[in-house]
FIZA-768259 format. One record per residue: residue in three letters; x, y negated, z negated of N, C-alpha, C in turn. Coordinates in nm, 4 decimals. Each point is the difference from the previous one (the first is absolute). Layout:
@rest ALA | n_u X | n_v Y | n_w Z | ca_u X | ca_v Y | ca_w Z | c_u X | c_v Y | c_w Z;
...
***
This chain:
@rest UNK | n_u 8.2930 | n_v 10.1487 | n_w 8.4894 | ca_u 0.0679 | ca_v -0.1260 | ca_w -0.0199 | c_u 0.0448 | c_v -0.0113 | c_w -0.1455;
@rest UNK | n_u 0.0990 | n_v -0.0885 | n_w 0.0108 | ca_u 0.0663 | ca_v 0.0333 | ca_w -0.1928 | c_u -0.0762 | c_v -0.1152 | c_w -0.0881;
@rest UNK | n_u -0.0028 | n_v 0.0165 | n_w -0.1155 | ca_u -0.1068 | ca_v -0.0937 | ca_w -0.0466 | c_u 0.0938 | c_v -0.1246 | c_w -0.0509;
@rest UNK | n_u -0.0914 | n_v -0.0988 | n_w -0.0136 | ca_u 0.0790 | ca_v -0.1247 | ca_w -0.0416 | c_u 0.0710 | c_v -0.0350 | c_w 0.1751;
@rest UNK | n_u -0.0367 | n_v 0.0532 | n_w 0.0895 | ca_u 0.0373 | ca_v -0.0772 | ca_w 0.1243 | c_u -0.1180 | c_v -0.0829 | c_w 0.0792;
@rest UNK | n_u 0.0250 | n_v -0.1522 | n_w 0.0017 | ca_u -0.0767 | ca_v -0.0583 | ca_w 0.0420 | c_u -0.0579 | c_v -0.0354 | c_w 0.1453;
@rest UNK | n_u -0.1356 | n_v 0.0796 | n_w 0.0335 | ca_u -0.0051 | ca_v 0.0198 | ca_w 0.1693 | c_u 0.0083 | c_v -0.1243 | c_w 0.0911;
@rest UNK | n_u 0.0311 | n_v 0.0091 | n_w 0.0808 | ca_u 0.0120 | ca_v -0.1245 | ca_w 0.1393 | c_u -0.0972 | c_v -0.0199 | c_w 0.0712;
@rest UNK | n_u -0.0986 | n_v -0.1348 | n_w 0.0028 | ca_u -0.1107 | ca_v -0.0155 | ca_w 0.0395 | c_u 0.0609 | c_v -0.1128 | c_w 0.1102;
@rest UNK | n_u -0.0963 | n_v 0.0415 | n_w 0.0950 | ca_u -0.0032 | ca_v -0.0890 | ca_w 0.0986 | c_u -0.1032 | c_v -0.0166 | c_w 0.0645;
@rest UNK | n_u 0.0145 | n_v -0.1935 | n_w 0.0518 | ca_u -0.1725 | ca_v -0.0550 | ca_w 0.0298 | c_u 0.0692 | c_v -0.0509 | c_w 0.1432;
@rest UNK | n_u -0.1480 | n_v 0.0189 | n_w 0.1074 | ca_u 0.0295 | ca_v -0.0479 | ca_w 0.0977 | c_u -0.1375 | c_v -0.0388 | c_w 0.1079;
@rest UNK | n_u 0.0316 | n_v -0.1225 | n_w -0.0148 | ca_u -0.0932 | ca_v -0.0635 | ca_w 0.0510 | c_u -0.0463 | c_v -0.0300 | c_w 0.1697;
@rest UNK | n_u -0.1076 | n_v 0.0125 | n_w 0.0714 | ca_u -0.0387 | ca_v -0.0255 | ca_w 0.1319 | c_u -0.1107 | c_v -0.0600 | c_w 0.0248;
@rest UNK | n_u 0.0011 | n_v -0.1253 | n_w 0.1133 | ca_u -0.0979 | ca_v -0.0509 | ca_w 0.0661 | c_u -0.0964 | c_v 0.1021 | c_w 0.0239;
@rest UNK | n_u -0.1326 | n_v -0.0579 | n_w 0.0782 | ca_u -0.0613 | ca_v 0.0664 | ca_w 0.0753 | c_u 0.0246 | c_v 0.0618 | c_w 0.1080;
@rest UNK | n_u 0.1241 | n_v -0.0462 | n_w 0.0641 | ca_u 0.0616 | ca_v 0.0421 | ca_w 0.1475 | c_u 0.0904 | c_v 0.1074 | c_w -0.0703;
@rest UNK | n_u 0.0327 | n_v 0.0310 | n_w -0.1117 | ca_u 0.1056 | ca_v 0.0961 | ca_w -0.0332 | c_u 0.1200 | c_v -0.0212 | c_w -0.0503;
@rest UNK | n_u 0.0268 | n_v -0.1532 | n_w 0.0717 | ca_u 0.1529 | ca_v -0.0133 | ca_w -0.0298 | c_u 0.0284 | c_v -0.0537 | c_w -0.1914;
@rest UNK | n_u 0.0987 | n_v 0.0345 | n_w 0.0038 | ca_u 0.0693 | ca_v -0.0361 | ca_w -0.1408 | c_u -0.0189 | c_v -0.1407 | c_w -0.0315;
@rest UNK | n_u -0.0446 | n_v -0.0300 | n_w -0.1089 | ca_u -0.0001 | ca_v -0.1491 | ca_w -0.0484 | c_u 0.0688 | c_v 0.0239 | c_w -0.1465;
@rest UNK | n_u 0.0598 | n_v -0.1355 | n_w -0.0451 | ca_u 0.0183 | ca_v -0.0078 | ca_w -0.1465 | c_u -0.0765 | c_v -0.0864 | c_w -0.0831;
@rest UNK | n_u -0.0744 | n_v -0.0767 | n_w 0.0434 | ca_u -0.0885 | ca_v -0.0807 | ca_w -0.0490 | c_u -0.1396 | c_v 0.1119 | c_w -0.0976;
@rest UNK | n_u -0.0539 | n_v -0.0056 | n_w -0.0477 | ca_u -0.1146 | ca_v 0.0526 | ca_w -0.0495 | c_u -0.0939 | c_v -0.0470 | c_w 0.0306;
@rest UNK | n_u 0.0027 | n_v -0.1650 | n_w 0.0490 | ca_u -0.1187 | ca_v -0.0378 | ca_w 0.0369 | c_u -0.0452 | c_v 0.0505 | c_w 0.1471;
@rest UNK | n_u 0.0978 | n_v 0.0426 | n_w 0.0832 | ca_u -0.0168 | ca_v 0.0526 | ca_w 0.1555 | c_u -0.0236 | c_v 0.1086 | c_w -0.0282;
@rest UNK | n_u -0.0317 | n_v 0.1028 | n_w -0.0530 | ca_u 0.0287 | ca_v 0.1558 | ca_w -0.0244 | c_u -0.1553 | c_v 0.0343 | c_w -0.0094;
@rest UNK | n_u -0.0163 | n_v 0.0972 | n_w 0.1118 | ca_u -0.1190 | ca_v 0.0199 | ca_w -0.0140 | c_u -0.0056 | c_v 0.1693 | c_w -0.0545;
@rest UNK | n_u 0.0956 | n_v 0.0622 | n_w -0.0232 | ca_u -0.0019 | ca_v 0.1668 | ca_w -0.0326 | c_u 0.1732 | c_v -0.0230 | c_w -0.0523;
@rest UNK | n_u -0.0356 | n_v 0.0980 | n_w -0.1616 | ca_u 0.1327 | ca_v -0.0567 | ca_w -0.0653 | c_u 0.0509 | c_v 0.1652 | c_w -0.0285;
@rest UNK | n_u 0.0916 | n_v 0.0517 | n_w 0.0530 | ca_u 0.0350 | ca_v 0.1541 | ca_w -0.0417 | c_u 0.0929 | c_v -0.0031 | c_w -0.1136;
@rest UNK | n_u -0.0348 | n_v 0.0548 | n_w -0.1230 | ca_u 0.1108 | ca_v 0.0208 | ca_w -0.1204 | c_u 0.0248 | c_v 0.1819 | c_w 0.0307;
@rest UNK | n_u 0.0713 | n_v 0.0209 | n_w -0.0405 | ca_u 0.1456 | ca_v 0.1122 | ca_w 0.0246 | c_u 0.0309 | c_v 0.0659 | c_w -0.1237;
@rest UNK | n_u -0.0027 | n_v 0.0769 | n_w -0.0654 | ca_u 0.0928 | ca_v 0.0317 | ca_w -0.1047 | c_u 0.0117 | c_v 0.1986 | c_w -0.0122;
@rest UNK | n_u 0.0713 | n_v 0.0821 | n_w -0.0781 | ca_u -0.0072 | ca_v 0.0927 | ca_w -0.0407 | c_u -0.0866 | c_v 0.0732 | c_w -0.1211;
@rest UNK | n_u -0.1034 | n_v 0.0600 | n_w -0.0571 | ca_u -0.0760 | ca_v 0.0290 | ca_w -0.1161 | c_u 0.0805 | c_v 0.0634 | c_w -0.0325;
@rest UNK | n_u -0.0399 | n_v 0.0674 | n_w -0.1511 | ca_u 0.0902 | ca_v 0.0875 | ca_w -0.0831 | c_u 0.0659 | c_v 0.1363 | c_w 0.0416;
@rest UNK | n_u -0.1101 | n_v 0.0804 | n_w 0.1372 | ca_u 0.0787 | ca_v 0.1089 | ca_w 0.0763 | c_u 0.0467 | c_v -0.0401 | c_w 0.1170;
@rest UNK | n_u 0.0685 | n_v -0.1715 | n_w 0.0174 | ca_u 0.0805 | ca_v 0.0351 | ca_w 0.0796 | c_u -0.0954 | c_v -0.0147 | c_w 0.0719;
@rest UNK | n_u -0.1017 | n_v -0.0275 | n_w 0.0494 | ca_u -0.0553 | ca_v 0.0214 | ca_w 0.1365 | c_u -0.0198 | c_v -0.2017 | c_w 0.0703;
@rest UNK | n_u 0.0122 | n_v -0.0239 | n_w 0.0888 | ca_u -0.0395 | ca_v -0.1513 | ca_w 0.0711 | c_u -0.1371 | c_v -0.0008 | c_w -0.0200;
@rest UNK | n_u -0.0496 | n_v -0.1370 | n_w -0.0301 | ca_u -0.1059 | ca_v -0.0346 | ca_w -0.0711 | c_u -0.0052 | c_v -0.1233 | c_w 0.1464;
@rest UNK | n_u -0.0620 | n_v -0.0063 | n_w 0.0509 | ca_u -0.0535 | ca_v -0.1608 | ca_w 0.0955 | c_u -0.1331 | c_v -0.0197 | c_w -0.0704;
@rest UNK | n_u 0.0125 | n_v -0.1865 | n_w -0.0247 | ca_u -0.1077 | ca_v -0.0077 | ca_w -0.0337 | c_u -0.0167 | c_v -0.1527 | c_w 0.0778;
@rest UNK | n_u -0.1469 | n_v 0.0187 | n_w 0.1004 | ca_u -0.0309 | ca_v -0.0768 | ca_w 0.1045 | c_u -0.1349 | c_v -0.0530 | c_w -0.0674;
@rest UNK | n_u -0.0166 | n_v -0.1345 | n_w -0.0261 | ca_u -0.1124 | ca_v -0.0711 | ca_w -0.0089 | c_u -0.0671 | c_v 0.1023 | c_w -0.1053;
@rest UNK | n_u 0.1075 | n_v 0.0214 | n_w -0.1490 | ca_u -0.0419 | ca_v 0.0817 | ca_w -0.1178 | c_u -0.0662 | c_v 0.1457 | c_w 0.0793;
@rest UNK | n_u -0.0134 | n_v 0.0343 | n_w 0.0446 | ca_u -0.0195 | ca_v 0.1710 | ca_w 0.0558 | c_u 0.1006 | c_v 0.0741 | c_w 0.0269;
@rest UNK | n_u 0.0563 | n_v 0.1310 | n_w -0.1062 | ca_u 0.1172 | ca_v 0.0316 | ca_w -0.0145 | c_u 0.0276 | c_v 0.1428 | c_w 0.0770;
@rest UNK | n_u 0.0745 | n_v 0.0197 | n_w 0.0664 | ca_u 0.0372 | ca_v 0.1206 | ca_w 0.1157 | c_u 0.0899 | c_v 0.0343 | c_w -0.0853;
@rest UNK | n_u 0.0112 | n_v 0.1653 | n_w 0.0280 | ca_u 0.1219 | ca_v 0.0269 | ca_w -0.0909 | c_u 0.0685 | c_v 0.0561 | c_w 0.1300;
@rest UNK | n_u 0.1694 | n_v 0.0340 | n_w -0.0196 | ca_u 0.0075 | ca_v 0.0751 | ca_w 0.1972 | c_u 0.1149 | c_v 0.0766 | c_w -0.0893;
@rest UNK | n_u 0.0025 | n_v 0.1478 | n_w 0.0638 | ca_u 0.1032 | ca_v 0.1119 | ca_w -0.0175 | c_u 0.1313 | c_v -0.0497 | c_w 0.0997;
@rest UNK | n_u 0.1137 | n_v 0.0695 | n_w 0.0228 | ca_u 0.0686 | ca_v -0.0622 | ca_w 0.0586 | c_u -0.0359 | c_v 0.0549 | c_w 0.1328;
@rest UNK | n_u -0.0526 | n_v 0.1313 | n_w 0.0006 | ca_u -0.0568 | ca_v 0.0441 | ca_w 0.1660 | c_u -0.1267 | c_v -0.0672 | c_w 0.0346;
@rest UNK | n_u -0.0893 | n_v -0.1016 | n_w -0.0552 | ca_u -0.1043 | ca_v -0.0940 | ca_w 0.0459 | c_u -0.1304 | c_v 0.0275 | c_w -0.1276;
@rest UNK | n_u -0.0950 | n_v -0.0598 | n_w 0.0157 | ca_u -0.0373 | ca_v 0.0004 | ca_w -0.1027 | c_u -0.0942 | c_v 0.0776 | c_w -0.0566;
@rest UNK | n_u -0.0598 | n_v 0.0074 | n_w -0.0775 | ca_u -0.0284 | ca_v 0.1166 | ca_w -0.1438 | c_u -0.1213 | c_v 0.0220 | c_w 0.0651;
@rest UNK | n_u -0.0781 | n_v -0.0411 | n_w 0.0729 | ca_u -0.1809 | ca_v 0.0166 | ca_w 0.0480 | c_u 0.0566 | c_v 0.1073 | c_w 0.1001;
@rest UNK | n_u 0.0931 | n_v 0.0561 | n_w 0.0403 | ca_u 0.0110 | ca_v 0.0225 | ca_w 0.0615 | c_u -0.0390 | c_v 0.2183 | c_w -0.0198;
@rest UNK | n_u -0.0123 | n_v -0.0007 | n_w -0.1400 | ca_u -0.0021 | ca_v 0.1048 | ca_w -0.0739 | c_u -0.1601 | c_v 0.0223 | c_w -0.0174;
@rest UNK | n_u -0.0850 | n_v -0.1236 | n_w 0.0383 | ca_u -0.1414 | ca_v -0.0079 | ca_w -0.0770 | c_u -0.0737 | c_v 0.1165 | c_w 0.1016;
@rest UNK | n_u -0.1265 | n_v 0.0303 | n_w -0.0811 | ca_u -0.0749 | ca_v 0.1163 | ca_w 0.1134 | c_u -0.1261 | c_v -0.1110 | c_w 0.0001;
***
């Protein structure tokens, strides 16, 4: 990624049933979105951060 480019974060919020809310006060699991410095998708669910390759994600390498 070129430096001095500012990454695109995105938050998205869900009830307990799943569906989409915009409220914060209804939101029971809040997913933020963004890219780290290699480029890789970062989800971060209730602060516990997954990192995912674009073929699925990185545990997928673990022994």
């Amino acid at each position: 990624m070129a430096e001095g480019v500012r990454l695109r974060r995105t938050v998205e919020m869900f009830d307990t049933s799943g569906r989409a809310v915009s409220d914060p006060a209804q939101a029971s699991r809040v997913v933020t979105s963004y890219y780290d410095d290699e480029g890789r998708l970062v989800r971060r669910v209730l602060g516990k951060a997954v990192i995912l390759r674009p073929d699925g994600p990185d545990d997928q390498d673990r022994e």
